[in-house]
GUZA-242529 format. One record per residue (C-alpha): x, y, z; residue in one letter. Coordinates in steps of 0.02 Angstrom, whole numbers, padded with zeros to 5 digits, always signed. Layout:
<recs>
XYZA/...
</recs>
This chain:
<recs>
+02415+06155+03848X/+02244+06204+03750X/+02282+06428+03737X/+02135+06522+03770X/+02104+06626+03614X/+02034+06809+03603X/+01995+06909+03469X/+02161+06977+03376X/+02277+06875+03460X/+02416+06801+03355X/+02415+06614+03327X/+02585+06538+03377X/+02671+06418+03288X/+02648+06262+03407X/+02515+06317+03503X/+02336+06204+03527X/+02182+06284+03507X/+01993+06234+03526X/+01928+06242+03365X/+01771+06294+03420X/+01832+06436+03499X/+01893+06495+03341X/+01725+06481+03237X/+01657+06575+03391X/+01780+06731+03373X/+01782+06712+03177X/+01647+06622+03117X/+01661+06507+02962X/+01601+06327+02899X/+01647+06203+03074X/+01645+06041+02982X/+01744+06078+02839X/+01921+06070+02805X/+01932+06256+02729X/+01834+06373+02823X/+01833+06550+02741X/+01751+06665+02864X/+01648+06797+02772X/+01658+06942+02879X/+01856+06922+02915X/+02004+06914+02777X/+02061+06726+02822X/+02047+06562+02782X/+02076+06433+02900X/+02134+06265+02854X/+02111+06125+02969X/+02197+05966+02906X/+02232+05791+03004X/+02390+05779+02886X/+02314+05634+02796X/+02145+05621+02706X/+02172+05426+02669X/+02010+05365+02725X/+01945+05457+02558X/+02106+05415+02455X/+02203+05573+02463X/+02348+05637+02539X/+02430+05784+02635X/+02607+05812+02679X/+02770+05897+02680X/+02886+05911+02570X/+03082+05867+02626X/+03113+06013+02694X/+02972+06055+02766X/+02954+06203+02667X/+02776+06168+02561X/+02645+06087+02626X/+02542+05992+02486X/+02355+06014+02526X/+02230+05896+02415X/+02062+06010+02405X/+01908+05973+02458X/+01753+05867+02373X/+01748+05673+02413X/+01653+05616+02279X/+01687+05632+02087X/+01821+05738+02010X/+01865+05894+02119X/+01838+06069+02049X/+01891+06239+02073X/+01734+06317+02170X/+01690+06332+02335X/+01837+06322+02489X/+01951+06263+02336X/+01917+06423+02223X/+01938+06537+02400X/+02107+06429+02406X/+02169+06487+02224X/+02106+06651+02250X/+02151+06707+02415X/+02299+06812+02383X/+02158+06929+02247X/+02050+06939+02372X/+02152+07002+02499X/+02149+06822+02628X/+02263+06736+02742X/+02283+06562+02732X/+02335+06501+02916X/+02368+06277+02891X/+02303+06201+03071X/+02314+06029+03108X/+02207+05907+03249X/+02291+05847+03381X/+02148+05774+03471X/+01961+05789+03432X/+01911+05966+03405X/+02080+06018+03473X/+02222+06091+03329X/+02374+06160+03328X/+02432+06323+03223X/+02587+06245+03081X/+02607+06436+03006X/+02530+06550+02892X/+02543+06495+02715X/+02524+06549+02534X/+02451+06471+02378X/+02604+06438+02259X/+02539+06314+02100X/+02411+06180+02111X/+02412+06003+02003X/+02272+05865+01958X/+02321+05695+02014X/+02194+05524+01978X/+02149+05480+02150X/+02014+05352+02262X/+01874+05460+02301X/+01756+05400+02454X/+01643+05286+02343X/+01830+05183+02273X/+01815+05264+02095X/+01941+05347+02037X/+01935+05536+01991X/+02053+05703+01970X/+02103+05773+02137X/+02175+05956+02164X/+02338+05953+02273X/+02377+06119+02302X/+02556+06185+02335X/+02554+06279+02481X/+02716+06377+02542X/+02752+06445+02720X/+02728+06632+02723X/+02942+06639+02803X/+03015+06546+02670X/+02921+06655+02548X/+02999+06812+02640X/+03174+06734+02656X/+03181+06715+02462X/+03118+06866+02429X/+03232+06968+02523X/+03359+06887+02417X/+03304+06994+02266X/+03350+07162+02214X/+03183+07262+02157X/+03292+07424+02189X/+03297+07484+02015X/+03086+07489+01991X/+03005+07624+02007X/+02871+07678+02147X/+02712+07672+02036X/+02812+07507+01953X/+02834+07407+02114X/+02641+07451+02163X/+02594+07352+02014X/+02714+07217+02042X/+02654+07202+02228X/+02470+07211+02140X/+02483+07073+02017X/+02340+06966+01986X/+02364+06886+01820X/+02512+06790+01908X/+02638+06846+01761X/+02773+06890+01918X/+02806+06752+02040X/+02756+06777+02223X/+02938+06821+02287X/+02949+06971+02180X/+02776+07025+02241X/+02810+07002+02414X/+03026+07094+02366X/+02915+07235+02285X/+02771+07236+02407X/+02917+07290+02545X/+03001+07411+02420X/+02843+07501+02382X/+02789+07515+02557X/+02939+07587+02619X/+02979+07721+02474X/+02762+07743+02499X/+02827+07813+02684X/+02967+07920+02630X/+03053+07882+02789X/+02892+07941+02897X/+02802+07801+02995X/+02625+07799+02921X/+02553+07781+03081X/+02589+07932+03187X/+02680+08041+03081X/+02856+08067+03156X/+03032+08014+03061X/+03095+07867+03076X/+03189+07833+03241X/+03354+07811+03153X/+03467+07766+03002X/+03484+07582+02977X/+03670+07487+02949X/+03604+07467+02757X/+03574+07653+02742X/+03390+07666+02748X/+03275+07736+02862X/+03222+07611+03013X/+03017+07570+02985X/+02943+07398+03037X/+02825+07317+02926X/+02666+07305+02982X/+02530+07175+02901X/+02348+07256+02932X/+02221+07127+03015X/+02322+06965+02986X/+02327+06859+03138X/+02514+06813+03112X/+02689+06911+03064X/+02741+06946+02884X/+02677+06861+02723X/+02597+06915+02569X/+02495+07073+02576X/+02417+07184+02473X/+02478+07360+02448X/+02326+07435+02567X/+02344+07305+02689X/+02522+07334+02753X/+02599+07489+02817X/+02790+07547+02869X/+02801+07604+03062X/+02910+07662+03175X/+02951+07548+03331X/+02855+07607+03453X/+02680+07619+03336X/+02752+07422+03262X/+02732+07392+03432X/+02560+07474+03505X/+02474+07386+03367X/+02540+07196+03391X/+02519+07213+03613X/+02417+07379+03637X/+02271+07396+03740X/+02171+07460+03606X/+02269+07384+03461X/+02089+07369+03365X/+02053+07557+03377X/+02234+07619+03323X/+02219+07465+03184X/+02059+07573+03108X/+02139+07753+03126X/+02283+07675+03014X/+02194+07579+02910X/+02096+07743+02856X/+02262+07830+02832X/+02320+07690+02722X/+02162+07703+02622X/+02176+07874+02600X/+02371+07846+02547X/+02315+07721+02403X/+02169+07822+02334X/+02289+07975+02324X/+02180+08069+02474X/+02277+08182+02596X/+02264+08148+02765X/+02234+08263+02907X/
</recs>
């Protein structure tokens, strides 16, 4: 079954979509394999799992765990520009990558949201039979990346040293740590307070801590790598109005210019 799509909605692992109908709601190149919307913080990857009729290949790893992507350009030696520098860069410039695949003709289905991990060169066919350097791109689904993250203890940094963890662009800390201090930061950034409306948390947690949901600004999918202004710590009920709410896109904006003001060291009213 083909889901109808409307603005905001979460993609679902599993589900089919017309891909037309998401170029309608976000915009984006419609022939091209990476479509990076200008107005809207995503990238949208739409992949048939195997580019062999140029000489290339997609695929899984065992596990299922990394998906590796070969970039786009089917002529000559690929290069890092265009949908392939948007790829390398996304996580600087504050994008989601979300990894579709076809089903059937202008029908695809959402895999998962995913992040950029390394890339490689590899000699491959291009579309005229010479060979050239291909970019196959490491890509890493956004749960895994949370699952071993969780698994490290960031406990001991600071608040002002997690936000520069979380912040990293030079890539000197690896993504897990970003995404371990990213959560840290947030949390200690509420004090126990959900950012949202303003009351105390609802209760104490089994750990000890103070019970706030993370909450990924404008991302059309749970969790994964975010920036420090583009994720907030809520209570149930606000973790809640935002992801089913009848005016989800209004509340989104009233916290998005609380967050703002958080970051930039503003007070809010």
């Amino acid at each position: 079954m083909i889901t109808d799509l409307q603005r905001g909605d979460f993609f679902q692992k599993g589900q089919r979509y017309r891909r037309k109908q998401i170029h309608k709601l976000y915009k984006g190149q419609e022939q091209s394999e990476i479509s990076t919307p200008k107005a809207y913080p995503y990238i949208f990857i739409f992949t048939r799992e195997s580019g062999s009729e140029y000489g290339t290949g997609h695929g899984w790893n065992k596990d299922k765990t990394s998906f590796f992507y070969t970039g786009e350009g089917q002529r000559g030696s690929m290069q890092l520009i265009k949908g392939n520098k948007a790829l390398r860069e996304h996580f600087q410039s504050g994008k989601a990558v979300y990894l579709f695949h076809y089903v059937e003709p202008g029908v695809v289905e959402f895999i998962d949201e995913v992040t950029y991990i390394n890339h490689q060169l590899e000699i491959m066919w291009d579309s005229d039979g010479e060979l050239r350097e291909a970019i196959i791109f490491e890509l890493e689904r956004n749960p895994v990346i949370e699952e071993k993250a969780a698994k490290l203890d960031v406990s001991a940094y600071s608040t002002e040293q997690l936000r520069h963890i979380a912040l990293e662009k030079e890539k000197k800390t690896s993504v897990y740590e970003q995404t371990a201090a990213l959560k840290q930061y947030v949390h200690k950034r509420a004090g126990g307070i959900c950012e949202a409306c303003g009351e105390s948390a609802p209760f104490i947690a089994r750990d000890g801590s103070t019970f706030l949901q993370m909450y990924y600004i404008s991302k059309l999918s749970e969790g994964g790598l975010a920036r420090t202004k583009d994720a907030a710590a809520l209570c149930p009920n606000c973790h809640s109005r935002l992801r089913y709410g009848k005016y989800s896109e209004v509340y989104e904006e009233e916290l998005i210019t609380k967050i703002n003001k958080k970051e930039t060291g503003e007070k809010n009213e």
